[in-house]
C-alpha positions in Angstrom: 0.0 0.0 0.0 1.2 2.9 -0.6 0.2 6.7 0.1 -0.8 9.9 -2.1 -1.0 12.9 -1.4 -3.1 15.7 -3.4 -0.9 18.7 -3.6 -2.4 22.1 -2.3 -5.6 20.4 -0.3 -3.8 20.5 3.6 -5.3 22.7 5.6 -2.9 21.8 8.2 -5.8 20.5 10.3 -3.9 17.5 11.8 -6.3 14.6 12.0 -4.2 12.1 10.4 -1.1 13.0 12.5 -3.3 12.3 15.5 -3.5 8.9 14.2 -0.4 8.1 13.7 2.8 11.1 13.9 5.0 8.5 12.4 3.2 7.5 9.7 1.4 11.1 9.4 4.0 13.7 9.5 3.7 17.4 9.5 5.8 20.1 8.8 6.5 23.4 10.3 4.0 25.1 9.0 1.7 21.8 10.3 0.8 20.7 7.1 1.0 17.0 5.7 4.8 16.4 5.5 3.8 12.7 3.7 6.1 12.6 0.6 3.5 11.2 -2.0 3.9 8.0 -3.3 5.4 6.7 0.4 5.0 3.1 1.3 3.1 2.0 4.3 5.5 -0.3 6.2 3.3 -4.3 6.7 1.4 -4.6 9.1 0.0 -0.5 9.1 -2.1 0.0 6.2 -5.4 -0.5 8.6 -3.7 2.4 10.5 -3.0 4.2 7.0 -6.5 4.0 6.1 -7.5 5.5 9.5 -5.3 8.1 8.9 -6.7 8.6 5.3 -10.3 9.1 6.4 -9.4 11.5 9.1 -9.0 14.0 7.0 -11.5 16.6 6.6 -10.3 17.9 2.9 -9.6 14.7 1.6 -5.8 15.6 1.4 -4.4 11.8 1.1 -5.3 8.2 -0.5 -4.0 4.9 0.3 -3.9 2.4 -2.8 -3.2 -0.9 -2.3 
């Protein structure tokens, strides 16, 4: 699985680093800091999701 991110759509709202800070990062401005395209390491992609749907502006998506 592996994780996208649609440029410009953060708001910096922080609901997917809630999830998980590790796999969610933000940068200093406290926007997503997920470099697009990033594998989700086994064993995490139900965490992933999680992280996925907690985002109000639909900012991310995990493909399998």
């Amino acid at each position: 699985m592996r994780l996208h991110v649609h440029p410009g759509r953060c708001e910096g709202h922080g609901s997917c680093f809630f999830v998980d800070p590790e796999l969610f990062p933000l940068d200093e401005q406290g926007q997503t800091a997920v470099v697009d395209g990033a594998e989700v390491p086994a064993g995490q992609e139900e965490l992933a999701r999680e992280g996925v749907q907690a985002c109000p502006v639909l900012t991310l998506e995990a493909r399998d």
